[in-house]
C-alpha positions, 0 to 999 in steps of 0.5 A: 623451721617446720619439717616441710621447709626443712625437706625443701632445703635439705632436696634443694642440697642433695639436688645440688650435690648430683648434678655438681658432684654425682653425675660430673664424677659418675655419670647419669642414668641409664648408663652409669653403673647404678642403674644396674644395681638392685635396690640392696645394693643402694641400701648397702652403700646407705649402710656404708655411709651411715657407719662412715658418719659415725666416725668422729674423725670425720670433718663437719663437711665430710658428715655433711656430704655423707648424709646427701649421699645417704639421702641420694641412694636411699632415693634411688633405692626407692626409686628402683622398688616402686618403678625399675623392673627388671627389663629397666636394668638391661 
């Protein structure tokens, strides 16, 4: 499988993780709580989630939840750098 295809497979997944998942549980922009947070508050919660995937003890479906979590703050913390001004948070 070439890395295009996979990408759209694997954006396919994490778009079906926020809307099922994220924004039932938590709410959407602009009023959940990350859409105050900096863009290093998304990257901690990357951290998190990645020092979370590396325990063994972790079920395959909880690693695998983990890694579209990791890809959903990474996106927002993007997402904040390249267009959030500090206006956009309130």
């Amino acid at each position: 499988m070439n890395r295009l295809l996979q990408w759209v497979y694997f954006s396919a997944e994490v778009f079906t993780h926020i809307r099922d998942y994220t924004v039932k549980q938590y709410g959407d922009m602009p009023g959940d709580n990350v859409s105050f947070w900096e863009a290093q508050d998304c990257m901690n919660q990357v951290e998190k989630y990645v020092r979370r995937f590396k325990n063994p003890a972790r079920g395959e479906e909880e690693r695998l939840r983990d890694m579209l979590k990791i890809a959903h703050y990474a996106c927002m913390a993007y997402s904040k750098l390249k267009y959030d001004t500090a206006e956009d948070r309130g």
